[in-house]
MDAnalysis code that builds the backbone (N, CA, C; Angstrom):
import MDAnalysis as mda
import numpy as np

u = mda.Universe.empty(330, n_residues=110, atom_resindex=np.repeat(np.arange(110), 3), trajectory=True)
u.add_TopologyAttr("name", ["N", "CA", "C"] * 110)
u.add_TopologyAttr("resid", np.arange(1, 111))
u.add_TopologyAttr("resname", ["UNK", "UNK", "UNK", "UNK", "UNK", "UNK", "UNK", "UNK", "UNK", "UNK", "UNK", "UNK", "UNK", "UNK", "UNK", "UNK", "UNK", "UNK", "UNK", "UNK", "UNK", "UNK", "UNK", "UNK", "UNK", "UNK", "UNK", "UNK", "UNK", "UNK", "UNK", "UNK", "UNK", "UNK", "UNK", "UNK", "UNK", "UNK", "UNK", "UNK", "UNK", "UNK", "UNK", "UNK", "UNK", "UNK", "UNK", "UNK", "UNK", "UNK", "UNK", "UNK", "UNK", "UNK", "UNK", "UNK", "UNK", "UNK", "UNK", "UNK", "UNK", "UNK", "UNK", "UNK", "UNK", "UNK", "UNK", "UNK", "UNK", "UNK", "UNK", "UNK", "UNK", "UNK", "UNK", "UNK", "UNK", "UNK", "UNK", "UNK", "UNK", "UNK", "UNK", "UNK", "UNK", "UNK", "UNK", "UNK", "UNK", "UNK", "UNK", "UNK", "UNK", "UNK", "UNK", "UNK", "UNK", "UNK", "UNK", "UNK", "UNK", "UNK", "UNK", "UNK", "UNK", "UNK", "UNK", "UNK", "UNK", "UNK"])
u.atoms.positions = np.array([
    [0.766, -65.719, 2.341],
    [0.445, -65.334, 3.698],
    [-1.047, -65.524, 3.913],
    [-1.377, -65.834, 5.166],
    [-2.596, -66.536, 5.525],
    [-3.568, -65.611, 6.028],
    [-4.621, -65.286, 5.868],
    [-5.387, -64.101, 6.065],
    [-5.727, -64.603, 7.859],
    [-5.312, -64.342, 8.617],
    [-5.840, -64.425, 9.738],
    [-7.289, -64.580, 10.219],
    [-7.711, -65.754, 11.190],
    [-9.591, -65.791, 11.309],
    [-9.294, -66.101, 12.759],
    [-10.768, -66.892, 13.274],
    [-10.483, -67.379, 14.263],
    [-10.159, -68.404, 14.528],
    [-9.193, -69.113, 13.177],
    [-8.301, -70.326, 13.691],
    [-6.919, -70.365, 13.896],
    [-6.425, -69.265, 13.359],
    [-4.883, -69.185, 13.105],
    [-4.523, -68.755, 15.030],
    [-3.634, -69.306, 15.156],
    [-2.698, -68.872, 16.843],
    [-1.740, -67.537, 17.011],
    [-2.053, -67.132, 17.626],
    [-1.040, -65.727, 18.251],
    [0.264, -65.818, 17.270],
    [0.828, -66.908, 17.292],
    [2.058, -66.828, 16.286],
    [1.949, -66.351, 14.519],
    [1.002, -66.770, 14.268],
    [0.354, -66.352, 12.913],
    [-0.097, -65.019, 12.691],
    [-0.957, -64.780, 13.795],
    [-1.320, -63.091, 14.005],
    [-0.378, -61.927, 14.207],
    [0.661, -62.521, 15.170],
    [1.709, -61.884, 15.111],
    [2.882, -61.287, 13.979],
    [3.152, -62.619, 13.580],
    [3.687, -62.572, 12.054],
    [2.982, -62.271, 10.653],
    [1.473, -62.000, 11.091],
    [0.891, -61.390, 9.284],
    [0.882, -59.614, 9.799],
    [0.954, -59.484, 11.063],
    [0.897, -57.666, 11.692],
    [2.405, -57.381, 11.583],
    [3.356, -58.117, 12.199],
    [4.608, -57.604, 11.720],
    [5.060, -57.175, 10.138],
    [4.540, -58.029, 9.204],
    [4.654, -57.942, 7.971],
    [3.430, -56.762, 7.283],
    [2.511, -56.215, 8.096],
    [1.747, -55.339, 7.437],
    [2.367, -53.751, 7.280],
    [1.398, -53.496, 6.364],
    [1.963, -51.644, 6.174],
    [0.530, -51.207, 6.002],
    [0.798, -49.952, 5.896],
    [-0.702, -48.991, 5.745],
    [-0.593, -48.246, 4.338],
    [-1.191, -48.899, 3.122],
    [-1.635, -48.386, 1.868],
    [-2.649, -47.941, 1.704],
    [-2.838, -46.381, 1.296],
    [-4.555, -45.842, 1.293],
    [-4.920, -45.719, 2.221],
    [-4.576, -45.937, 3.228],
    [-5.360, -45.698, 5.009],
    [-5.807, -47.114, 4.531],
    [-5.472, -48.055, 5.003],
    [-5.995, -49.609, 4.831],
    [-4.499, -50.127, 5.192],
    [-4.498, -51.086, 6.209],
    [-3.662, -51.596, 6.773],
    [-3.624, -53.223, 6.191],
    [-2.869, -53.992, 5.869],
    [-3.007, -54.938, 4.874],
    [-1.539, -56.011, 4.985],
    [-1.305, -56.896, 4.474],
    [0.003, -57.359, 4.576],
    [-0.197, -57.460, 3.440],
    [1.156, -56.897, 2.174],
    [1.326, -56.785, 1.235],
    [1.124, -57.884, 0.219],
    [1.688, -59.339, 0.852],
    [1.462, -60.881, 0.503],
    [0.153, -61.537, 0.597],
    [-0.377, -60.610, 1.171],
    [-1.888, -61.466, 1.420],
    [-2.939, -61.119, 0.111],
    [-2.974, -61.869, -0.734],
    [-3.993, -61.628, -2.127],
    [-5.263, -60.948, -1.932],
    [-5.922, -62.225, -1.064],
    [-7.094, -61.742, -0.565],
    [-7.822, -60.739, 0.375],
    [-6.407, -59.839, 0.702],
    [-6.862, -58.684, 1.501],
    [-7.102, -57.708, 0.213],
    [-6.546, -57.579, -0.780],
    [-6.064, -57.031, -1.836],
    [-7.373, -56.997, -2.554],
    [-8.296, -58.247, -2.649],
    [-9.138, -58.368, -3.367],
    [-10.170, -57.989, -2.780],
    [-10.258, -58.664, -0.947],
    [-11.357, -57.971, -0.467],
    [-11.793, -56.256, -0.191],
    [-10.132, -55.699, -0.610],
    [-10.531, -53.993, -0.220],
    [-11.238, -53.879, -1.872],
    [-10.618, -54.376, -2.818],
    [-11.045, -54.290, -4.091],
    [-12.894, -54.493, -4.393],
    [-13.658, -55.610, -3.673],
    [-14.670, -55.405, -3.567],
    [-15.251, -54.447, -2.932],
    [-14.810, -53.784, -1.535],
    [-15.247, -52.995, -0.442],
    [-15.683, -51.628, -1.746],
    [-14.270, -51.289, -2.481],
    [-14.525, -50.454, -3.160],
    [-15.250, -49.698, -4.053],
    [-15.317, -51.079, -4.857],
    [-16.445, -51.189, -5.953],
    [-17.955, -51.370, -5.487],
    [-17.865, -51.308, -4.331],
    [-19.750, -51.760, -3.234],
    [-20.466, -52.254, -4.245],
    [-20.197, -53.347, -4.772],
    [-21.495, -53.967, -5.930],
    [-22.758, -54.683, -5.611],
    [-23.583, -53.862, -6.570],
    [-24.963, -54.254, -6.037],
    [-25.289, -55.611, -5.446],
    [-24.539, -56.877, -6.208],
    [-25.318, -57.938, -6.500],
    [-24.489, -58.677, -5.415],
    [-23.502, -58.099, -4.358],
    [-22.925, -58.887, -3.062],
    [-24.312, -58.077, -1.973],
    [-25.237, -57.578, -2.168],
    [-26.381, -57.299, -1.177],
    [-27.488, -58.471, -1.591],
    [-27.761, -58.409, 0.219],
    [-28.838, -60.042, 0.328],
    [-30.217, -59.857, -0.516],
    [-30.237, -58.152, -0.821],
    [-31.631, -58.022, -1.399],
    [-31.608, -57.857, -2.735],
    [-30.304, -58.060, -3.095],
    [-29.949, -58.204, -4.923],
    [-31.311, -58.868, -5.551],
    [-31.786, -58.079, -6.764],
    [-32.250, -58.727, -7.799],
    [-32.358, -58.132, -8.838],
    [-31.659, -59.223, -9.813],
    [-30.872, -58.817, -11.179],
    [-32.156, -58.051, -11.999],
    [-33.303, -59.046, -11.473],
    [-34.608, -58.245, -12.784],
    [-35.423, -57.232, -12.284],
    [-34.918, -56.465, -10.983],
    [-35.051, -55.231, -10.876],
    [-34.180, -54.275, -10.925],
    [-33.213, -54.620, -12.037],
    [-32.013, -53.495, -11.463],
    [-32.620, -52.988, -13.434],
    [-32.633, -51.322, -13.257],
    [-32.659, -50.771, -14.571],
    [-31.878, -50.558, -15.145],
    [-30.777, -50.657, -14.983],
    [-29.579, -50.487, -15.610],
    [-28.668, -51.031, -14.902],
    [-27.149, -51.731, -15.787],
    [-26.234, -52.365, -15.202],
    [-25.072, -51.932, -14.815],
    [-25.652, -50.285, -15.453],
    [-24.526, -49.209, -14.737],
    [-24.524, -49.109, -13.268],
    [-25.882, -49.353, -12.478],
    [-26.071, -49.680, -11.143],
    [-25.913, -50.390, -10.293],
    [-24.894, -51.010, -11.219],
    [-24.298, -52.775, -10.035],
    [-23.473, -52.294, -9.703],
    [-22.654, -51.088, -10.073],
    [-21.291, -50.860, -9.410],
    [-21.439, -49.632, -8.953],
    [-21.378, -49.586, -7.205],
    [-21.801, -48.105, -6.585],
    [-20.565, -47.467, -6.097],
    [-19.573, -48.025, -6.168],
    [-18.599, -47.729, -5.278],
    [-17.801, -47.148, -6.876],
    [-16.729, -46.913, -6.454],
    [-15.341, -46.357, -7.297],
    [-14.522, -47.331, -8.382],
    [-15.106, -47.846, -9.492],
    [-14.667, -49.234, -9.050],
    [-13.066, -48.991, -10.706],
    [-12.723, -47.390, -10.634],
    [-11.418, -47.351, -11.263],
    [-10.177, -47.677, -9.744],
    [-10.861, -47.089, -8.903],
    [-10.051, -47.618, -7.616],
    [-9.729, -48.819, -7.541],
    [-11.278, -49.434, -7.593],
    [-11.024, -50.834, -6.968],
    [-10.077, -51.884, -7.809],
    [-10.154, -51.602, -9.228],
    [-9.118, -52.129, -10.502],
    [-8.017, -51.891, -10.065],
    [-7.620, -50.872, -9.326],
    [-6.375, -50.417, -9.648],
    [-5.621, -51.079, -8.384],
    [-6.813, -51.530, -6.819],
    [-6.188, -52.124, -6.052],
    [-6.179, -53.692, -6.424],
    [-7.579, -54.173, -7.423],
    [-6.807, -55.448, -8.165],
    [-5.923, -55.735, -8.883],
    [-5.146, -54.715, -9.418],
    [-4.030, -54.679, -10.350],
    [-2.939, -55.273, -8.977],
    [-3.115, -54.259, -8.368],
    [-2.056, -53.701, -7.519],
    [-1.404, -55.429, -7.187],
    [-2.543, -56.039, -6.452],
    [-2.653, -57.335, -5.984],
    [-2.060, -58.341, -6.717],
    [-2.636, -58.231, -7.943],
    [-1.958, -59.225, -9.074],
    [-0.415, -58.817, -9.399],
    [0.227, -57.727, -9.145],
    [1.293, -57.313, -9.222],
    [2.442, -57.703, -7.818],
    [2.093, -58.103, -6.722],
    [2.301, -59.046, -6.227],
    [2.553, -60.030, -6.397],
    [1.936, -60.685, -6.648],
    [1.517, -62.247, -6.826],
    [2.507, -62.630, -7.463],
    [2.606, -61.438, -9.199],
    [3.530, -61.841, -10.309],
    [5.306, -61.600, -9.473],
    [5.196, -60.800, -8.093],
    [6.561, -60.490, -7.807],
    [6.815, -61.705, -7.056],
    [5.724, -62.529, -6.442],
    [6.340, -63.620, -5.945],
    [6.797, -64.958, -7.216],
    [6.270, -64.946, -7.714],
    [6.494, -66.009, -8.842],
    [7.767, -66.217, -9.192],
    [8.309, -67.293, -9.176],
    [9.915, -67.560, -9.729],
    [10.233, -66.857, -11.105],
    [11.262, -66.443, -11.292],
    [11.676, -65.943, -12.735],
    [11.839, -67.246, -13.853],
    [11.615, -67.424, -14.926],
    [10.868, -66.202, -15.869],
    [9.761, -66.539, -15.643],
    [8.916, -66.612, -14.862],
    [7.393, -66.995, -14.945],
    [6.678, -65.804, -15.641],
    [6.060, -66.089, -16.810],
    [5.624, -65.103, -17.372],
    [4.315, -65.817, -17.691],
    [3.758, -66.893, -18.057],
    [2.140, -66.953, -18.442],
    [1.191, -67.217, -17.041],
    [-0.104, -67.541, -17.399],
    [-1.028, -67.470, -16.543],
    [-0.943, -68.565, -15.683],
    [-1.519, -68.229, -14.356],
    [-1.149, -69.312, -12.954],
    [-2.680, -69.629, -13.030],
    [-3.016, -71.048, -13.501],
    [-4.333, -71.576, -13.724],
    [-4.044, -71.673, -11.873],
    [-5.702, -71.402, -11.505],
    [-6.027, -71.941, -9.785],
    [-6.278, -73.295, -9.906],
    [-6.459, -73.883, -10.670],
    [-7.794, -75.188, -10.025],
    [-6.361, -76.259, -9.600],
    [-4.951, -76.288, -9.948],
    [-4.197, -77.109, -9.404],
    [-3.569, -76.614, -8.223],
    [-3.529, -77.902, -6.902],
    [-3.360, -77.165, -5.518],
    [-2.054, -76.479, -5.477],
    [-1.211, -76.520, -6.560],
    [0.154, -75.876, -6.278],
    [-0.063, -74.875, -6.346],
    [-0.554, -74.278, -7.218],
    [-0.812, -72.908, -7.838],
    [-1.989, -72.131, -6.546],
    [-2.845, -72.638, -5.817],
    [-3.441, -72.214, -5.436],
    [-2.629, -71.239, -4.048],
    [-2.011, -71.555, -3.480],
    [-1.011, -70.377, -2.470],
    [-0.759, -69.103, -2.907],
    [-0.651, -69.485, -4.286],
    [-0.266, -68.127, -5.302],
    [-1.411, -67.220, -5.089],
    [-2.566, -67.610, -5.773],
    [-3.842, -67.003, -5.503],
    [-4.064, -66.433, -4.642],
    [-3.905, -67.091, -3.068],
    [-4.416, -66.803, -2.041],
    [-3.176, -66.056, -1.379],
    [-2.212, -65.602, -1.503],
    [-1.263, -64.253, -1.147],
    [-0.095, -65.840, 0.179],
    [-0.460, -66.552, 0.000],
    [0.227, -68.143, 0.771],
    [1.819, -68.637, 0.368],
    [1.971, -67.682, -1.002],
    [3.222, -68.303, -1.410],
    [4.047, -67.550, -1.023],
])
């Protein structure tokens, strides 16, 4: 499922909101990877996605991660647990990205 922007048409928007639910107070379509991943960053608020990041002033690297980030694992789990429910049976090893088949998978598309 296709994360909605400002290219997708009313028909697309329509159909990724019909398919959404509300997990955590976060409204999401369950298929969509990258909603999954982006609440997963939101969570973890890491230092080094700010424009004023710099690595050789940070005193410790316990300080890159400000947010919650057993949460945020647990909504990347969550995500990857998806992914593995879309996958044909027995698919059991790893879905390399860099080939375009595999890439839908990644992106919550398949």
């Amino acid at each position: 499922m296709w994360t909605p922007d400002e290219e997708t048409d009313e028909a697309c928007d329509a159909a990724y909101d019909k398919g959404c639910v509300t997990i955590g107070g976060r409204r999401l379509h369950t298929r969509d990877l990258d909603a999954w991943t982006v609440t997963a960053y939101e969570l973890a608020d890491l230092a080094d996605q700010d424009e004023e990041f710099d690595p050789n002033g940070m005193e410790s690297e316990d300080r890159l991660v400000r947010g919650d980030l057993d949460v945020a694992l647990a909504w990347a789990a969550a995500g990857v647990c998806v992914v593995q429910q879309l996958l044909p049976y027995p698919f059991g090893d790893v879905l390399p990205y860099g080939p375009i088949g595999n890439q839908p998978a990644h992106s919550g598309r398949a």
